[in-house]
C-alpha positions in Angstrom: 9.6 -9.6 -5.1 9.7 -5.9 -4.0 12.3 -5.2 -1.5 12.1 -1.4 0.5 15.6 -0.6 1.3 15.3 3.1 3.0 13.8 4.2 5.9 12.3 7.2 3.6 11.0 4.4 1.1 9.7 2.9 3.9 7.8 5.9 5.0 6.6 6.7 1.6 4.7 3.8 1.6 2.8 4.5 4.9 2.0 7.4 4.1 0.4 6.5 1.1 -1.7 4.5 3.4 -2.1 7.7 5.9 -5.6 8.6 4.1 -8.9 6.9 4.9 -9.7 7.1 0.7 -6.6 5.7 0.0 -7.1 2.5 2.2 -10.6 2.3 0.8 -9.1 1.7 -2.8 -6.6 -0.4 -1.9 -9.7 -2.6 0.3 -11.8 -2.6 -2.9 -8.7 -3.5 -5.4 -7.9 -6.8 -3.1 -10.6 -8.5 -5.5 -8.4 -8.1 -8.3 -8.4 -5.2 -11.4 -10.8 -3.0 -10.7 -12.1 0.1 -13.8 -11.6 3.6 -11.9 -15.4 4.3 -13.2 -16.3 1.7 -10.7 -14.1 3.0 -8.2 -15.8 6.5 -8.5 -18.9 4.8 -8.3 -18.1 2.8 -5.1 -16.6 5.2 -3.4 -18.9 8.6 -4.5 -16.0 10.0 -5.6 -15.8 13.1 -8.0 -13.0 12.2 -10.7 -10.1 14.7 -10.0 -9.7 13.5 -6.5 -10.4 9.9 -7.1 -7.5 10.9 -9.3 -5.5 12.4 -7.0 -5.8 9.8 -4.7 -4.8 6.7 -7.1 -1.5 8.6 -8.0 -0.4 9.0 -4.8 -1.0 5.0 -4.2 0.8 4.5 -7.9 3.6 6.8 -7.5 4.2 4.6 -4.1 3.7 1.8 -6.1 1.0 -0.2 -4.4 -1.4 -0.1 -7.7 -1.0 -0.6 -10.7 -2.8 0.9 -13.9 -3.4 -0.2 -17.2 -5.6 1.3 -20.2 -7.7 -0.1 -22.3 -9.7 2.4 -24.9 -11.0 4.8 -22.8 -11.0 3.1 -19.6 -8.0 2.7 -16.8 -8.4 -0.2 -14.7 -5.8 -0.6 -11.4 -4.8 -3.3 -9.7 -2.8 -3.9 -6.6 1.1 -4.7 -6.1 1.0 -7.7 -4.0 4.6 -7.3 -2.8 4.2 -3.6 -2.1 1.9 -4.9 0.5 4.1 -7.6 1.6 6.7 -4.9 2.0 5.0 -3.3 4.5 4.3 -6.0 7.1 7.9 -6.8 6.4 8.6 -2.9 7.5 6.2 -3.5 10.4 8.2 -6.5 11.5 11.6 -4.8 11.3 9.9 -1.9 13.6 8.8 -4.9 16.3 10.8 -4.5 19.5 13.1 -8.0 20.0 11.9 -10.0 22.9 14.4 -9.2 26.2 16.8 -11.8 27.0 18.3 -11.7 30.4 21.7 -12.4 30.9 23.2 -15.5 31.4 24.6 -15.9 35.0 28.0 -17.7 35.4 27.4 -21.1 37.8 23.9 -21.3 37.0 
């Protein structure tokens, strides 16, 4: 399981997610391994930012890459994702109690 501990990990992951392209990729990858040729493809995508894009989502550690020959295929981190709704919960204001009145 991957655990964020810092606020500023935290926020490195959202903003990962701050860029329409980047949430693209990451909807496309949640079929599983995906080649960055088909990526380009899908998403009309000249190469160097198609590029820039799935480094920023790697270096955050949401995908994954592997090679094989001439071809990089990237997955998703399924407890990167996980992460985040756990940050979102953390971030959810706690439900108000009112006080408990004495003779009540």
């Amino acid at each position: 399981m991957v655990t964020t501990t810092t606020p500023v990990e935290t926020a490195r992951l959202f903003q990962a997610l701050s860029d329409p392209t980047r949430l693209d990729i990451l909807a496309r990858l949640r079929g599983g391994e995906r080649c960055v040729c088909d990526l380009q493809g899908d998403l009309d995508a000249a190469q160097s930012r198609l590029s820039f894009h799935l480094r920023v989502l790697r270096d955050a550690g949401l995908v994954t890459d592997r090679k094989e020959g001439r071809w990089v295929y990237y997955t998703a981190v399924p407890g990167r994702i996980e992460e985040l709704e756990r940050a979102l919960a953390r971030l959810k204001p706690k439900p108000r109690q009112l006080p408990v009145m004495a003779g009540c």
